[in-house]
C-alpha positions in Angstrom: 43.4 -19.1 -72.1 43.4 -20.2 -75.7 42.1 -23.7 -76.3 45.1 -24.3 -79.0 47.3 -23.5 -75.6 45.6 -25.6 -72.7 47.5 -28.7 -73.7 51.2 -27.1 -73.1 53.2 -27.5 -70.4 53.6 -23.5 -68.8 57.4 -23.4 -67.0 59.0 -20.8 -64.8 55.9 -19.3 -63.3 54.7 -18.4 -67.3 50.7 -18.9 -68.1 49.2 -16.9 -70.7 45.9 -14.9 -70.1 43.7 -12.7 -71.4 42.1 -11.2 -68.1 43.8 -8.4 -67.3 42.3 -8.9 -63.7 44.5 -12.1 -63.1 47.6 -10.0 -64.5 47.0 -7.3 -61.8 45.9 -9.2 -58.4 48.2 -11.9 -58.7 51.5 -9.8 -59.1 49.9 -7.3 -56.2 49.4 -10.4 -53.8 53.2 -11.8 -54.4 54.3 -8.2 -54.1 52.7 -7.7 -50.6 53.5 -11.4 -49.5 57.4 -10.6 -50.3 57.2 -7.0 -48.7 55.6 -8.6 -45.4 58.0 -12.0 -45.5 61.1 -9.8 -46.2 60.6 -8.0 -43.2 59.8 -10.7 -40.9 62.8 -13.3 -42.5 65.0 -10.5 -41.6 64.5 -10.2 -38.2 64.5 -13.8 -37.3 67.6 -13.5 -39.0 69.1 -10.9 -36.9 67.6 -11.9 -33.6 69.0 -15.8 -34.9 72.6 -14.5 -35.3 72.4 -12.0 -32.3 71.9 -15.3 -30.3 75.4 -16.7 -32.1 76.9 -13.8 -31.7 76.5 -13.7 -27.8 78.0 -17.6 -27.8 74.3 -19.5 -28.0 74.8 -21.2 -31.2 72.3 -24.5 -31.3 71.5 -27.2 -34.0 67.7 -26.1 -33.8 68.8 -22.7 -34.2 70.8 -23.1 -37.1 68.3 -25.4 -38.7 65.6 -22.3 -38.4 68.0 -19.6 -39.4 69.0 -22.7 -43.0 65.1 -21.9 -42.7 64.3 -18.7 -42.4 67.3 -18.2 -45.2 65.3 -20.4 -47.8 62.2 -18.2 -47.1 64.2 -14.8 -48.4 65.8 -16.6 -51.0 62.6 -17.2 -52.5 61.1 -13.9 -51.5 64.4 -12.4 -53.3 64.7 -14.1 -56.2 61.9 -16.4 -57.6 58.6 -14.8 -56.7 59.9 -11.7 -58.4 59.9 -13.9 -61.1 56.7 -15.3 -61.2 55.1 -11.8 -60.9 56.4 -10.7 -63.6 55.3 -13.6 -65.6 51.9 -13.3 -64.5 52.0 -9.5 -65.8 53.0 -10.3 -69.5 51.6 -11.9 -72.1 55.0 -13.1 -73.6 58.3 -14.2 -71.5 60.4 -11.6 -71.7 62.7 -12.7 -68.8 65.4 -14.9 -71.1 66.3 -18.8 -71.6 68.3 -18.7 -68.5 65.6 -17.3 -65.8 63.2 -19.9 -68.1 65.4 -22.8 -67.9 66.5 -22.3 -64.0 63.3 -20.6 -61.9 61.6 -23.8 -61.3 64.6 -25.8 -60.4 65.7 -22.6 -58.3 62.2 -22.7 -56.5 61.7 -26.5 -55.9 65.5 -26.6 -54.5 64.0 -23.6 -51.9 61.4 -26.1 -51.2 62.7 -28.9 -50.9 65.6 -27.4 -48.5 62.9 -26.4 -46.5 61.0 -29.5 -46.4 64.3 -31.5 -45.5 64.8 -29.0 -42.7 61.7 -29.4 -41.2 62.7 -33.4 -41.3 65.9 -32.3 -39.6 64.8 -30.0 -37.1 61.7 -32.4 -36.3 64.7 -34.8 -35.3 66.4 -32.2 -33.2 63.2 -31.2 -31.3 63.2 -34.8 -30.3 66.5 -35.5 -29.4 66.3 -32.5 -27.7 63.2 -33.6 -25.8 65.0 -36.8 -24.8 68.0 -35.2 -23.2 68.5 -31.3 -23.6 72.0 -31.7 -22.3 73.4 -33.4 -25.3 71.7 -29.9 -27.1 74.3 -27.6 -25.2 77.6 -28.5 -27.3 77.4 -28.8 -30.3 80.3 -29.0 -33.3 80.4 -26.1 -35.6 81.0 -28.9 -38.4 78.4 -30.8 -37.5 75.6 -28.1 -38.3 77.5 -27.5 -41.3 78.0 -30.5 -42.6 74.1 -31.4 -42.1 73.2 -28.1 -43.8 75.4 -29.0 -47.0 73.4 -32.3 -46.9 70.3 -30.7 -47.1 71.2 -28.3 -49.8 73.0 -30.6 -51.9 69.7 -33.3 -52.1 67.4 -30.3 -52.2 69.9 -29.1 -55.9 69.6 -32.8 -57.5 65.9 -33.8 -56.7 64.6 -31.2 -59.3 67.2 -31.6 -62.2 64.7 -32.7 -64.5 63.0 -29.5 -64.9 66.2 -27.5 -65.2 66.8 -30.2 -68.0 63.6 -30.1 -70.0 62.7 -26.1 -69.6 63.5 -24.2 -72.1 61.8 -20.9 -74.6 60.3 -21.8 -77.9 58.1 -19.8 -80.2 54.8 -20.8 -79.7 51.9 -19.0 -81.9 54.0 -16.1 -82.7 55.3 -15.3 -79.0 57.9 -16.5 -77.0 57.4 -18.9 -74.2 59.0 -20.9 -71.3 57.9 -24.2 -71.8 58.8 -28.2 -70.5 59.4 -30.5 -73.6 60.3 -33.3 -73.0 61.6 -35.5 -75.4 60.1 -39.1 -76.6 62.9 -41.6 -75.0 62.6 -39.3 -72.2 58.9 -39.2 -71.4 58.6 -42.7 -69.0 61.3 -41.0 -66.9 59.4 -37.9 -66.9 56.1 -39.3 -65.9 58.0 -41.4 -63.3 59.6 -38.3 -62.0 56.0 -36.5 -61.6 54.6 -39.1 -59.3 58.0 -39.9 -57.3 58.7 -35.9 -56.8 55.7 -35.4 -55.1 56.8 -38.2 -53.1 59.9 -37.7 -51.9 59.4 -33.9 -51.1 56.2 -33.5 -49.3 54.7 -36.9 -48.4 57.8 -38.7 -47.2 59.3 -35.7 -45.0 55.5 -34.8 -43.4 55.7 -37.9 -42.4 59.2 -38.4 -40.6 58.1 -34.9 -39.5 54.9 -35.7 -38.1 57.2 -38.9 -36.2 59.0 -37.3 -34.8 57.4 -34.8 -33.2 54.6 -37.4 -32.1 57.5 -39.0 -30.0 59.0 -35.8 -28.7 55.6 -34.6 -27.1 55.6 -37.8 -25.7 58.9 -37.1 -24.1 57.9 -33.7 -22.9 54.6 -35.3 -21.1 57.1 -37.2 -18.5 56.9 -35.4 -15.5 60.4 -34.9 -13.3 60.7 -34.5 -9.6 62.6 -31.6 -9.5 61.9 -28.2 -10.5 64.4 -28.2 -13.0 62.8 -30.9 -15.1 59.4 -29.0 -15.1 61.2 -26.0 -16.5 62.7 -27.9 -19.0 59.4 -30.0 -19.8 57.3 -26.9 -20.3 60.5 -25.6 -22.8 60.2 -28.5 -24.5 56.4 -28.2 -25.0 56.5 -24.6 -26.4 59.2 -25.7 -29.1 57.7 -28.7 -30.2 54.5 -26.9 -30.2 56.0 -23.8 -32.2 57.9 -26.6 -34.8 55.0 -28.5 -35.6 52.9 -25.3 -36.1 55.6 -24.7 -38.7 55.0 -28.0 -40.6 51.5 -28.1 -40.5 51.4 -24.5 -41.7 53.6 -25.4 -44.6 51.5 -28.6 -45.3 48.1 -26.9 -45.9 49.8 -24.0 -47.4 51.7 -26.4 -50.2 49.3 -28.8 -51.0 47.3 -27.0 -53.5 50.7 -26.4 -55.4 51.0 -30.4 -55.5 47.6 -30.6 -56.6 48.6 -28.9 -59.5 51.4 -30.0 -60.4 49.9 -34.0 -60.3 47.0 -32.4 -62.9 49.5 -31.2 -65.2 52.5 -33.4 -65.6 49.4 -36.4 -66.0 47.5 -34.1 -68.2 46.1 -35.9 -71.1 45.8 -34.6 -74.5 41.6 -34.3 -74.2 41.3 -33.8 -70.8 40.6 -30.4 -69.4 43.8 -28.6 -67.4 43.3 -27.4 -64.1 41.8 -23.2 -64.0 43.5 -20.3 -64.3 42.5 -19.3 -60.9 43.1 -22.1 -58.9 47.4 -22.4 -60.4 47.4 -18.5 -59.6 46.1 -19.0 -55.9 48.3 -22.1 -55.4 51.2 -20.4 -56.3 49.9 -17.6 -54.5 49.7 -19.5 -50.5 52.8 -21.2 -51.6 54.5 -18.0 -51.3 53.0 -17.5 -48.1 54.6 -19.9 -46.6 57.5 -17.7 -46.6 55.6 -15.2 -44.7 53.6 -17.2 -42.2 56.9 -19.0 -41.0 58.7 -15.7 -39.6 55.3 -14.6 -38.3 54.9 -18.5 -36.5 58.5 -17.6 -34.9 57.2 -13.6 -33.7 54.7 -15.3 -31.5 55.5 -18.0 -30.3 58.4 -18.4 -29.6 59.5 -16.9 -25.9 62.8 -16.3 -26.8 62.5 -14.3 -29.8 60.0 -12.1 -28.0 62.5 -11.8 -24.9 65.3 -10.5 -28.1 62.4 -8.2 -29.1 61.3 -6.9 -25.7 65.3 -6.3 -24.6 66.1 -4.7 -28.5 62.7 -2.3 -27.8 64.0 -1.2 -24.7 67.6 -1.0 -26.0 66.0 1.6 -28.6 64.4 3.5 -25.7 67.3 3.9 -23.7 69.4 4.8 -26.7 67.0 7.2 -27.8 66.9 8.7 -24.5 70.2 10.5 -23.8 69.7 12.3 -26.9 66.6 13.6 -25.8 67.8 14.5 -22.5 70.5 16.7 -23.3 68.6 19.3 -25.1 67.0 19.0 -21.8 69.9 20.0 -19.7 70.1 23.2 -17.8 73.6 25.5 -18.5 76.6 25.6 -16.7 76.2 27.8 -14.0 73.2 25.6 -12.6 75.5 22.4 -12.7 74.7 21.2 -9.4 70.9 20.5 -10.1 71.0 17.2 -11.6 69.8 16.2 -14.8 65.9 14.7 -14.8 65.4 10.5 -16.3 62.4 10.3 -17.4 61.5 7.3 -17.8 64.3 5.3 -15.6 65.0 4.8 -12.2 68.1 6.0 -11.1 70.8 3.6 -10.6 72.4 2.2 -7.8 76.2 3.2 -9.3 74.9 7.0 -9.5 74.4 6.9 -5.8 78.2 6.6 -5.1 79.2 9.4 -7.3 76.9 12.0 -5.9 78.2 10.7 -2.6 81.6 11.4 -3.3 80.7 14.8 -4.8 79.1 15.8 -1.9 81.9 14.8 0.1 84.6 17.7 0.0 81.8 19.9 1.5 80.8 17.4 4.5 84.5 16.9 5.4 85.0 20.8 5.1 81.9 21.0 7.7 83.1 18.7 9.8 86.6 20.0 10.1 85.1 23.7 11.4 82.7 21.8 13.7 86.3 20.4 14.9 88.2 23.2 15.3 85.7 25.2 17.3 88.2 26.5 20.5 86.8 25.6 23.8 86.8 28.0 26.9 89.6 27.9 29.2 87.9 28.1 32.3 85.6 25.2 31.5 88.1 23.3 30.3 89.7 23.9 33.6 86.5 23.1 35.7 86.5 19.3 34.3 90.0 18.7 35.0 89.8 19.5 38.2 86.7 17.5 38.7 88.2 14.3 37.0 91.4 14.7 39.0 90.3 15.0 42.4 89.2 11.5 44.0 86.1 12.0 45.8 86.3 9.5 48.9 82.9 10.4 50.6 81.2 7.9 49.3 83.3 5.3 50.5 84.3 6.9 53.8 82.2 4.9 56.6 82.4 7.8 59.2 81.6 10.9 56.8 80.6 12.9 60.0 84.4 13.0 61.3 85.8 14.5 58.2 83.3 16.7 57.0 85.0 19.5 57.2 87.9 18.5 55.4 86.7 16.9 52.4 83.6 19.2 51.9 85.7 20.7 49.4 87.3 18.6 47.7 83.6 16.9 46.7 81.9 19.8 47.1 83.6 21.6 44.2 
């Protein structure tokens, strides 16, 4: 960078340079970071309202969908941006996009920063009694969401205040000035910013999830309370992955920004390379966050497992009717593949088999039996044979020989 420009205050994503290395890595890094976060945002998204959809809306839930939705806004609409500051020499992208990236990307921060407070506070409540987490009031989530938005839009006024394009050595460029009555407020606003959007909330954050894995570590006498005790260990476990993740990932960023809103006018400003890389893994957040859900997170792979074999079995019945023999050979049945057959199948084959057994049985029925048989066992069953019971057989041989002898 020129000397002559080292002492200006760069806005919206904007710093000069004259390596054309730095204008072609960094836009390819945010370009692969948003192609790789898009995808993931989006299906935490849909596996996040497939879960409301099928009645299991929670406050956690919500709080990682307000999440995830701050991760695509940004992917959408600001690092877009900044890539294609990095790639000009000039800003080319208007006073609006100049005056309102930075305040559009801090509010993205800071929303997710405040939701990490609030979901760090719903892991432990959760911990201390999961059935309070089962009913929840629609306007409850919404009205804590609108609380979260609404801080996250004021903290970062200033910069949409103070931003703005000027002509600077023959180009245009997005620049902070800030005026002389307002420059105490401006250098109080660079150390309390800092403040109040990463320090303050890591450290509720960090609270309360120190006190729900405390909670989770009681041990219940049923088996009921060591299901819910290992459940509470995997979330509070996946949560504070999040915010740690998002810690080391932003704190470079805040580095920066501390070196150049206390920049003096000899001091030396922080390099090229190390704002581009800042900027760089703060963008990454975006993407590591979806990717933290994927994994760990057992019910999201259980969504993913049952959506992969959805797939399967939908893709299935297509294949398996160019498979089918023609008419004539309807009674050979069709072949699955790759799935049992089911129990209701069984049934149906049962009853199509049945006109056939019933029309076997009937002609077993009706077979005619002989007449002189028939005859022979009449006889027999009418005749009372008395010889057993007859205590002087001898006497009446000869008349009864045959009626048993028959």
């Amino acid at each position: 960078m020129n000397s002559s420009l080292a002492h200006l205050h760069f806005a919206g994503g904007y710093l000069p340079s004259d390596s054309k290395d730095w204008r072609t890595v960094v836009p390819a890094l945010l370009v692969a970071v948003c192609v790789l976060g898009f995808v993931g945002n989006l299906c935490v998204i849909g596996i996040l309202l497939h879960g409301a959809w099928r009645g299991k809306p929670s406050m956690i839930h919500s709080l990682i969908l307000n999440l995830s939705l701050a991760d695509l806004s940004l992917l959408l609409f600001s690092a877009p941006v900044r890539a294609t500051a990095y790639s000009k020499g000039i800003w080319s992208l208007g006073w609006f996009i100049c005056k309102s990236s930075d305040w559009f990307m801090h509010t993205c921060m800071a929303a997710k920063s405040l939701t990490i407070v609030a979901v760090a506070k719903a892991c432990f409540m959760y911990a201390s009694d999961p059935a309070k987490q089962v009913n929840i009031h629609h306007r409850t989530v919404g009205s804590v969401l609108a609380a979260i938005w609404a801080l996250a839009s004021l903290l970062p006024l200033p910069e949409w205040f103070f931003s703005t394009v000027r002509h600077q050595a023959g180009v245009e460029m997005c620049l902070v000035e800030v005026p002389a009555m307002a420059r105490e407020f401006m250098a109080m606003f660079g150390k309390l910013y800092p403040f109040l959007v990463f320090c303050l909330p890591l450290l509720f954050a960090g609270c309360y999830f120190w006190r729900a894995y405390g909670q989770c570590q009681k041990r219940g006498p049923k088996t009921q309370n060591l299901r819910n005790q290992m459940r509470c260990k995997q979330l509070t476990v996946m949560l504070l992955s999040i915010a740690v993740t998002s810690a080391i990932l932003w704190l470079p960023e805040w580095v920066t920004w501390l070196w150049v809103w206390h920049l003096d006018a000899g001091s030396r400003p922080p390099p090229q390379g190390f704002i581009a890389l800042s900027q760089v893994l703060m963008f990454s957040i975006s993407s590591a966050n979806p990717l933290i859900f994927l994994l760990m997170s057992e019910e999201f792979k259980e969504v993913l497992k049952g959506l992969w074999k959805w797939m399967i079995t939908k893709r299935h019945p297509t294949t398996s009717e160019s498979r089918e023999t023609p008419a004539g050979d309807s009674e050979a049945p069709p072949d699955n593949g790759l799935l049992p057959e089911s129990p209701t199948s069984m049934p149906e084959r049962e009853k199509a088999a049945s006109p056939s057994s019933s029309k076997d049985n009937s002609e077993k029925a009706e077979v005619p039996t002989l007449p002189d048989v028939e005859q022979f066992w009449q006889h027999r069953d009418a005749v009372v044979c008395t010889q057993d019971s007859d205590p002087i057989p001898w006497e009446h041989e000869d008349q009864e020989t045959g009626a048993c002898g028959k």
